[in-house]
Structures are given as C-alpha cells and as structure tokens.
C-alpha positions in Angstrom: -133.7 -69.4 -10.0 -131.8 -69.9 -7.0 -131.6 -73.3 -5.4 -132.6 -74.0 -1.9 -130.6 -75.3 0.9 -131.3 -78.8 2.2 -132.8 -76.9 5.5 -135.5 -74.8 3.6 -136.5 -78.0 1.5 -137.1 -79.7 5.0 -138.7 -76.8 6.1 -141.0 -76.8 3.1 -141.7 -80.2 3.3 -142.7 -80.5 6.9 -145.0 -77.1 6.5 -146.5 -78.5 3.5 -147.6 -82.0 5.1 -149.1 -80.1 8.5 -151.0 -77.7 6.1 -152.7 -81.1 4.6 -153.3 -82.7 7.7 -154.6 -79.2 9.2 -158.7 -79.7 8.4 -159.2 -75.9 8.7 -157.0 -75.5 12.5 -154.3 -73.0 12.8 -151.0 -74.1 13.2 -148.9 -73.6 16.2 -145.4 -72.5 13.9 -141.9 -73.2 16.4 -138.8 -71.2 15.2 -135.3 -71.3 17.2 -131.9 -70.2 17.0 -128.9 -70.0 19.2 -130.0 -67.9 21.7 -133.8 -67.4 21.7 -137.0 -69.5 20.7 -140.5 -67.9 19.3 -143.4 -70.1 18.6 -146.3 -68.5 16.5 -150.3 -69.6 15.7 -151.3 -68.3 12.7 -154.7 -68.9 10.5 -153.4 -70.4 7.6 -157.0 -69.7 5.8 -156.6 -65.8 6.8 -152.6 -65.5 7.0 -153.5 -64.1 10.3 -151.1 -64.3 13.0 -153.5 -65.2 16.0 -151.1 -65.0 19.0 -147.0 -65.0 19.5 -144.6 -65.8 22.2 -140.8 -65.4 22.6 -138.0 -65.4 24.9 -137.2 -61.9 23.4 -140.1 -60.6 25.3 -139.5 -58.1 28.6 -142.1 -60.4 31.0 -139.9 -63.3 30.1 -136.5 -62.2 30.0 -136.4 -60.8 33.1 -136.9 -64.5 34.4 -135.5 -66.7 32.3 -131.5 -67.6 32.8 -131.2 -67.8 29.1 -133.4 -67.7 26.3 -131.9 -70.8 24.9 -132.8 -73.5 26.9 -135.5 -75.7 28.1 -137.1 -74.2 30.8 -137.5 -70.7 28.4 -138.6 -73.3 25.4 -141.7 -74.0 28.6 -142.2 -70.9 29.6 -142.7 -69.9 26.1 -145.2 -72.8 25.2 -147.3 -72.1 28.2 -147.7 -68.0 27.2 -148.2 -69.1 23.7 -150.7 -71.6 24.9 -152.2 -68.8 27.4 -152.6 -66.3 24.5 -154.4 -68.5 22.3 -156.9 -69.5 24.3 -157.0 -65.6 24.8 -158.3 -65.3 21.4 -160.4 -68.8 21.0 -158.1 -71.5 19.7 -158.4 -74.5 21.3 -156.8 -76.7 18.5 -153.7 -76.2 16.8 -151.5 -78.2 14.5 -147.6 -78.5 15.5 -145.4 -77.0 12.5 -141.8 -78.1 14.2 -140.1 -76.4 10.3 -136.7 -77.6 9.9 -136.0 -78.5 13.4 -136.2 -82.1 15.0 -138.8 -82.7 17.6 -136.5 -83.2 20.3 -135.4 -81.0 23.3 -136.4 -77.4 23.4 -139.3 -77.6 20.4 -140.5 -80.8 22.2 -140.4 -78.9 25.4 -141.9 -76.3 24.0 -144.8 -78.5 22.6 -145.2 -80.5 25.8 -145.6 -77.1 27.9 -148.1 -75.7 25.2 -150.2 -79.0 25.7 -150.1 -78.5 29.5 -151.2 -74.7 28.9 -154.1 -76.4 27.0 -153.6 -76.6 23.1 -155.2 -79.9 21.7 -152.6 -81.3 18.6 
C-alpha cells in the first residue's frame, strides 16, 4: 500500500471535515498550481460536477495578465459564482484541499461571495 504524502493527508483531512459540516450543500472545490487556478461545485450526494471555472478558459485568458494571480483568482470566483447560480445553487461549502486560505483561494472565495454564493 503506498503511503501518502503529507499534502494528500491534508487534503483528505480538510475534504473530509467540509463533507461533515456540508448538511446536504455542494461544495465549492479550489484547486491551484503555478500558473493557473480552477475552482469546481460539485454535488457530493450525486458526484455531479454542477458548474466549473478556470483561468485555462479562452473568455478568460484573453483578459487576464496571468492566470496566476489575484485578480484571475477574482475573475474566476465571480464566473464560478455566475455559473452556479446558472444552475440553482445558492449555497455552497468552501473545500480550500491542501492549500491555506490566504491570497489567491481567499481571493477567489471573497469574489465568489460577491458573485453571490452563501458559505
């Protein structure tokens, strides 16, 4: 059985106290990396992905300086937040994984609140 790295057991952890505290919502899922961010809500209950955003996509890349920092982290949380209330989800709960919420996922979380997601 291979051993996880100190990052996945975080990542575990955190995903496995937001699905107890979840009561049923969806959960508004943040992934980064070096050069872009994506931010997911998925249905838990179905294993649905119910919308998706990322700096990877052609409306926002075009406008974006780079798809690494703040300003791409808001942009994304607004269009996630935008395509969610597209398809009826008003509430979400904030799955940060493995990453700190600080800078770009807290941007990204304060722009998705502004775009109108309750967590």
């Amino acid at each position: 059985m291979a051993h996880q790295t100190t990052t996945e057991r975080r990542a575990a952890r955190v995903r496995r106290a937001v699905k107890a505290a979840a009561n049923g919502r969806p959960r508004l899922s943040v992934h980064r990396s070096s050069k872009n961010i994506y931010a997911q809500v998925i249905d838990d209950a179905t294993g649905v992905t119910v919308a998706a955003a990322s700096t990877l996509e052609a409306s926002l890349k075009g406008s974006l300086k780079t798809g690494a920092d703040k300003a791409a982290a808001e942009a994304v949380g607004k269009l996630v937040a935008e395509r969610a209330a597209a398809a009826g989800v008003k509430q979400v709960v904030f799955d940060r994984g493995r990453f700190i919420y600080h800078g770009r996922i807290k941007a990204l979380a304060d722009a998705a609140r502004e775009g109108g997601l309750e967590f």
